[in-house]
C-alpha positions in Angstrom: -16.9 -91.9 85.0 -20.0 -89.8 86.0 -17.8 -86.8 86.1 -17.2 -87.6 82.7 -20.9 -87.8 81.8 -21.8 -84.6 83.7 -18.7 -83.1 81.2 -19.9 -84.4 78.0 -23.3 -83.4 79.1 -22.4 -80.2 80.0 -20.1 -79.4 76.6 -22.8 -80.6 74.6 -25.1 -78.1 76.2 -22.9 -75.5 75.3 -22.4 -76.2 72.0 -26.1 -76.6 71.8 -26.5 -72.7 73.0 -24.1 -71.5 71.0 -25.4 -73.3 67.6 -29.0 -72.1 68.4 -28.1 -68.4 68.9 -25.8 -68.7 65.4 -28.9 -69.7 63.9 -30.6 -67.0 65.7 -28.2 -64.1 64.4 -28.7 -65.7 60.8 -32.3 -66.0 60.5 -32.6 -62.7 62.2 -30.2 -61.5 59.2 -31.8 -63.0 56.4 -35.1 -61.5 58.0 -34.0 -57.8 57.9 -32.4 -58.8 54.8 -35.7 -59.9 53.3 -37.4 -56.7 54.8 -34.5 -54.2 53.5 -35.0 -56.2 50.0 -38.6 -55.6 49.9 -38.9 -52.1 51.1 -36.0 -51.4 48.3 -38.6 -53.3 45.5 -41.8 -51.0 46.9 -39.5 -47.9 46.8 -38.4 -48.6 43.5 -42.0 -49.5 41.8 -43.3 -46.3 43.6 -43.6 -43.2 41.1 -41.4 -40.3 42.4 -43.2 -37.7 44.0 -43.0 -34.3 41.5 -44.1 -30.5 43.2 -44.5 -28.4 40.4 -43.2 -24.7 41.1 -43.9 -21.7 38.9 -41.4 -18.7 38.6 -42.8 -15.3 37.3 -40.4 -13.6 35.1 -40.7 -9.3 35.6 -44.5 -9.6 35.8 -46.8 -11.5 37.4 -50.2 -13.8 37.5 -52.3 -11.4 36.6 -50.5 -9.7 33.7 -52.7 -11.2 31.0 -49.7 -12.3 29.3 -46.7 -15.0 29.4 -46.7 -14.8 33.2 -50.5 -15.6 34.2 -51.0 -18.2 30.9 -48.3 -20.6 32.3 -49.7 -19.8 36.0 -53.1 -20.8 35.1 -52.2 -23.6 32.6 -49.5 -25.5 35.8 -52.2 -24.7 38.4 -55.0 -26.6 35.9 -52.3 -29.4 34.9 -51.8 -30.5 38.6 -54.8 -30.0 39.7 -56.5 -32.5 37.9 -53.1 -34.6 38.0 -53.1 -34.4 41.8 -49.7 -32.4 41.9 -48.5 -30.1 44.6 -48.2 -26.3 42.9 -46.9 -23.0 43.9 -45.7 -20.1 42.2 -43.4 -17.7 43.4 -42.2 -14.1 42.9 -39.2 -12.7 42.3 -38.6 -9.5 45.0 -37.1 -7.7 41.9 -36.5 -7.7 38.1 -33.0 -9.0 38.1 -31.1 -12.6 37.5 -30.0 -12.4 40.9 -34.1 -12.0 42.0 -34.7 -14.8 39.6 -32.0 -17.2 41.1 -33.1 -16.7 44.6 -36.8 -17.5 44.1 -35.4 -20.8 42.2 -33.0 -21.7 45.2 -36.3 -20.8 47.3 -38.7 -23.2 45.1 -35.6 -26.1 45.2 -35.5 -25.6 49.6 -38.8 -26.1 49.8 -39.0 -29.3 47.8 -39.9 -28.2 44.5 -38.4 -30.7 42.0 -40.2 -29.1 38.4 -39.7 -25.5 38.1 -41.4 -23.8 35.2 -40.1 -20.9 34.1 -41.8 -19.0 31.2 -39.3 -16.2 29.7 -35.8 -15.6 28.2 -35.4 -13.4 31.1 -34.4 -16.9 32.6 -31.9 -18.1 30.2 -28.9 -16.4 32.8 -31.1 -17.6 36.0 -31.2 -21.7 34.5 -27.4 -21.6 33.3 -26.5 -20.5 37.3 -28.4 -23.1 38.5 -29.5 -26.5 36.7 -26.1 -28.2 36.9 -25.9 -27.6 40.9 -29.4 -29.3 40.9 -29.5 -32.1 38.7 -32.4 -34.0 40.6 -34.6 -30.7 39.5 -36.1 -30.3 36.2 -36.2 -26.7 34.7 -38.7 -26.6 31.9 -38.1 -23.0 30.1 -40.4 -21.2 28.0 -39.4 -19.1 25.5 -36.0 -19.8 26.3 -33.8 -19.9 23.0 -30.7 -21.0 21.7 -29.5 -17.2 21.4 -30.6 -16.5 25.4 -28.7 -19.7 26.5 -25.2 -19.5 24.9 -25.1 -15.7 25.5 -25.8 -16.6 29.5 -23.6 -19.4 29.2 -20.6 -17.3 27.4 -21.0 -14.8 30.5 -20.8 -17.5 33.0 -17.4 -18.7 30.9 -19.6 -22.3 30.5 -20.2 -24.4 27.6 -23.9 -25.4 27.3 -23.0 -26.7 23.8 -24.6 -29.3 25.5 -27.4 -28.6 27.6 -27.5 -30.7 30.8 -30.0 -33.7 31.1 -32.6 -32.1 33.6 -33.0 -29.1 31.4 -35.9 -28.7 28.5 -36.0 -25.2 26.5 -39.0 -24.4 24.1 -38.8 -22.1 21.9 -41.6 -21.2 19.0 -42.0 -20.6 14.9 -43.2 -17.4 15.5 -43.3 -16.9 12.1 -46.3 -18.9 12.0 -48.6 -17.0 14.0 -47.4 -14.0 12.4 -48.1 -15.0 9.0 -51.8 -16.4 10.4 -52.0 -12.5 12.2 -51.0 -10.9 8.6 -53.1 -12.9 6.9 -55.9 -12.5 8.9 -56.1 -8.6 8.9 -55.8 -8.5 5.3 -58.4 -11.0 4.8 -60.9 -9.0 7.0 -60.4 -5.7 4.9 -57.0 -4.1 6.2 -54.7 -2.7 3.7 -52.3 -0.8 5.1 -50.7 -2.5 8.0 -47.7 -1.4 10.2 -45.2 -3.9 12.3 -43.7 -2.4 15.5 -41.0 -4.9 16.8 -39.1 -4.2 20.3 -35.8 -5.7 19.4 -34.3 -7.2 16.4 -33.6 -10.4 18.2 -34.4 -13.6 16.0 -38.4 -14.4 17.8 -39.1 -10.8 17.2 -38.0 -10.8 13.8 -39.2 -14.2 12.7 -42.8 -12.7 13.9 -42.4 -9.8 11.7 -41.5 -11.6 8.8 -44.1 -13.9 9.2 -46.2 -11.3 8.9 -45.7 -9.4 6.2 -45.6 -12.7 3.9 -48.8 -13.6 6.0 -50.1 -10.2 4.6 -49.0 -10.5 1.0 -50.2 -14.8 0.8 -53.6 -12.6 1.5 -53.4 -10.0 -0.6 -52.3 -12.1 -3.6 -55.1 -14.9 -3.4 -57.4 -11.7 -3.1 -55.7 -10.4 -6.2 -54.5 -6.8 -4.5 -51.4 -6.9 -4.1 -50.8 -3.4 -5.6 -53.1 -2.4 -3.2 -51.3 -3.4 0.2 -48.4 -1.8 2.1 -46.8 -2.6 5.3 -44.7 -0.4 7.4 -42.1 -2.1 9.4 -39.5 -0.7 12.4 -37.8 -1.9 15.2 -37.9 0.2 18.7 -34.7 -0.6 19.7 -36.4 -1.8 22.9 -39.1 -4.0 24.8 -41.1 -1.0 26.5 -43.1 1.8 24.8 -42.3 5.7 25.4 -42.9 9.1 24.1 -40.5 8.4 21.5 -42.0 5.2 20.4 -45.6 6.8 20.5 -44.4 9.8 18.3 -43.5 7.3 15.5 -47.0 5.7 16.0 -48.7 9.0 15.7 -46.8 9.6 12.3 -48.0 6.1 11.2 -51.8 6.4 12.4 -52.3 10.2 11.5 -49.8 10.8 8.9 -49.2 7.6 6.4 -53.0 6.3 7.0 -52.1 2.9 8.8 -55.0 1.2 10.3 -53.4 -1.5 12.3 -50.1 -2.1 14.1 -49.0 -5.8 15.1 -46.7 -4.6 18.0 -44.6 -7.1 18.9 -42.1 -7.2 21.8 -42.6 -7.1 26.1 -44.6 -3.7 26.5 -43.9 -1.5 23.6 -47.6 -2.3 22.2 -48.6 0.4 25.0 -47.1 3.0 22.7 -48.8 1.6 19.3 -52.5 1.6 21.6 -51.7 5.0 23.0 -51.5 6.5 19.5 -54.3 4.5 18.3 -56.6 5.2 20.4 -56.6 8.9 19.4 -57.3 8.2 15.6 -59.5 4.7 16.4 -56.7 2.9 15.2 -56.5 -1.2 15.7 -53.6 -3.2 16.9 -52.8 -6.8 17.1 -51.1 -8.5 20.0 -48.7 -10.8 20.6 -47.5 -13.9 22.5 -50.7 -14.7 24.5 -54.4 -13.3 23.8 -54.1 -9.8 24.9 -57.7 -8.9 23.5 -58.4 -7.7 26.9 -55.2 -5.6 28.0 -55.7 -4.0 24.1 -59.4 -3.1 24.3 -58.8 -1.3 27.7 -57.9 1.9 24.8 -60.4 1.5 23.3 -63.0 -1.0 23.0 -62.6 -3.5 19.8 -59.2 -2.3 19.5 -57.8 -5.3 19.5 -57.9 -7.5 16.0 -56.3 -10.5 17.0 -53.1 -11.8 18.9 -50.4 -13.8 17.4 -50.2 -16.7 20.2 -48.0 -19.1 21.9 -49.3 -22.3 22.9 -47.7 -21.8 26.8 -50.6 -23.7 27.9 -50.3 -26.5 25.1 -46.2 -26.6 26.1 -47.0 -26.8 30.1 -49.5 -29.7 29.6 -47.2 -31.9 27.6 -44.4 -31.6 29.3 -45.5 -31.8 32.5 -47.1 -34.5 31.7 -44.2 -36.4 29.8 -42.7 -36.0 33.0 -45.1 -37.5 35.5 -45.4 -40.4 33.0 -41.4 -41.2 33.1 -40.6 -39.9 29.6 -38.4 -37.1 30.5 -36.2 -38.2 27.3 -38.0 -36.8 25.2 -37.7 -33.6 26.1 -34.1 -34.3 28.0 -31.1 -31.9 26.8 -33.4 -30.3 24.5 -34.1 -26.4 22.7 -37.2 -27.8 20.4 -39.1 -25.1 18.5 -42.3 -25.9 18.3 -45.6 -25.2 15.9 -48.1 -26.7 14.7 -48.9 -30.5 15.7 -52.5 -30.8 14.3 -54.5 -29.9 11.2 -57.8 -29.9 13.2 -57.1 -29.3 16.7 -56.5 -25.7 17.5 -56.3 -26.4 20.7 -53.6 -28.6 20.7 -51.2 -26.8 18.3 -48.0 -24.6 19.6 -48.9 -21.4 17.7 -52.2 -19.9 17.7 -54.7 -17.1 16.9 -57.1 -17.0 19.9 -60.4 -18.0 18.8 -62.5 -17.5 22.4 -62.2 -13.9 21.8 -62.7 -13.4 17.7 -64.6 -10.3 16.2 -63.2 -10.4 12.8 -66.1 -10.9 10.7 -64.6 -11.1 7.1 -62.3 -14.0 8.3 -63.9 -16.2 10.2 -63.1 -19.1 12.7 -63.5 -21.4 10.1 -61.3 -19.7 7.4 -58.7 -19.9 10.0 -59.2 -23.4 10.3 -58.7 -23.7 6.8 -55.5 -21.8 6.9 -54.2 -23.7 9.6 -54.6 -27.0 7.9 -52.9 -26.5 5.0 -50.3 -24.7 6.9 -49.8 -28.1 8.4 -50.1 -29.9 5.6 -47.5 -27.8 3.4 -49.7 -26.6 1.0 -48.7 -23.2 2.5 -45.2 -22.6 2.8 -44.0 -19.6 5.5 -39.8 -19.2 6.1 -38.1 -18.6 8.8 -35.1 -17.0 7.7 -34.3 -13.8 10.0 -31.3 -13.0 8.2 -32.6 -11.6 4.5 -35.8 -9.7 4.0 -39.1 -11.0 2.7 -39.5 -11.4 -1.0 -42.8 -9.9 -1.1 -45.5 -8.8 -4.5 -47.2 -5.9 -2.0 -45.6 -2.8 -0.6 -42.7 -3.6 1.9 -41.3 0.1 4.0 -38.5 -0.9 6.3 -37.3 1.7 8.2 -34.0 2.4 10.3 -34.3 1.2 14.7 -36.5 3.9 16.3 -33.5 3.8 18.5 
């Protein structure tokens, strides 16, 4: 009988043990349970971590143009957001250069690249669907630039992927403000020197020239206005382009060019500074790369709001709404009737020296421009109907 007890005793030990460390395993479970569940609720309600990266295009920072705008206007975004930011430079000017210094951004943790340029159109298509956690933001990247990369590739980006945003601009806005402008201050006979007839450049132009006759109509000289218009054929200026120019300034009595297209303004300021000729720039405020010719050569620029684009998307995307931007080629303008600032398409006023028109006659033109009460069209595929002078000429080349 008391080896009976011992055995019950000694069973019930057992059992005891084996009970206790069951309960062990499960509350040890249910603990790393509870701390896997929490750390999943503290990763969740964290904000992801965005590094901005910046891609030059064929130039760089300190170009004074499209290239050291979006530098400066990333670097001032995330600094004051508290965002990591780099730039980097392509070794060379090809899609392949392009491509590499994306891969390189990507590999070292970049997750917003920046890339201001349709030189990037072929450079995006190659790469934004292999990298889907990364957000591409082009600039200046059109509809036009990413089919024709797409076709090449043998994609369809009918449909452009979700982590990819494209802005492209109504550059006929700003041209018609630069037109309007000139003529305003005292200009009559204008010229337009476009690189090539690709749709931005040409809505510019024609922008322009109704900018010039809305001016010359209200001012009741009409009769009195001409504008000479030509394509180069290219985006660089030459001895060919430059001869043109010289018949323009010397010959026909233009005063001022709006030379519109990469660097073929070099050609329009290289003939006008022989004569003391003006030109207008184009894309960003190039009052200082202009005036280099000559000083007050420059009249005004017809702008992009690069700077305006980088600070709303960037920050649409640190404050989770992506979507609105998300699959999107959006052309932008004007936003506000009194906020110059704020608007996608510009004349720079930090740098003005027209004294006819002034800042606040531009304000005035930019509200009802915003309001409707001054129409402009964007139609690239049928001239201007126009009351002043219009001489279009056959492609320099």
């Amino acid at each position: 009988m008391k080896r009976n007890f011992l055995t019950t005793i000694l069973a019930s030990a057992i059992a005891l043990a084996f009970f206790s460390c069951g309960g062990a395993k499960s509350s040890q479970a249910a603990t790393s349970e509870s701390a896997s569940t929490e750390t999943k609720s503290e990763t969740k309600a964290e904000k992801p971590a965005y590094r901005v990266a910046m891609v030059t295009d064929s130039g760089d920072i300190t170009d004074q143009s499209f290239n050291q705008t979006t530098y400066e206007a990333s670097k001032a975004y995330c600094s004051a957001a508290g965002l990591d930011f780099n730039y980097y430079k392509p070794s060379g000017d090809s899609t392949a250069d392009r491509v590499a210094s994306i891969n390189a951004a990507i590999q070292d943790d970049y997750n917003v690249l920046v890339l201001p340029g349709f030189l990037f159109a072929e450079a995006i298509v190659e790469t934004a669907e292999m990298n889907d956690d990364v957000y591409f933001v082009g600039l200046d990247v059109g509809e036009f630039d990413i089919m024709e990369a797409a076709k090449a590739k043998g994609k369809d980006w009918s449909n452009l992927p979700a982590n990819v945003f494209c802005a492209v601009y109504d550059e006929q806005l700003p041209g018609f403000m630069a037109g309007y402008a000139a003529v305003k201050e005292g200009f009559t006979h204008l010229g337009f020197l476009g690189g090539m007839a690709v749709p931005a450049v040409i809505r510019y132009g024609f922008g322009f020239v109704q900018g010039c006759n809305a001016a010359a109509v209200e001012m009741g000289i009409a009769d009195k206005v001409a504008v000479e218009y030509v394509y180069g054929g290219q985006f660089y200026g030459d001895q060919q382009i430059k001869a043109s120019m010289d018949g323009w300034y010397k010959n026909r009595g233009v005063e001022v060019v709006f030379a519109c297209g990469g660097g073929i303004w070099t050609s329009a300021a290289d003939s006008a500074k022989e004569i003391g000729g003006k030109v207008i720039g184009v894309d960003t405020d190039q009052t200082a790369q202009i005036n280099k010719y000559a000083e007050g050569m420059c009249v005004t620029s017809a702008m992009k709001g690069l700077g305006a684009t980088v600070k709303s998307v960037l920050e649409a995307i640190q404050n989770g709404n992506w979507s609105e931007y998300s699959g999107k080629i959006s052309s932008l303008g004007l936003v506000s009737a009194t906020d110059m600032e704020a608007n996608y398409v510009q004349l720079p006023t930090d740098t003005w020296t027209m004294k006819n028109f002034t800042v606040d006659d531009y304000k005035a033109l930019v509200a009802k421009l915003y309001n409707g009460e001054i129409t402009v069209s964007s139609v690239t595929d049928k001239d201007p109907e126009v009351s002043i002078t219009f001489n279009k000429y056959p492609n320099i080349k």
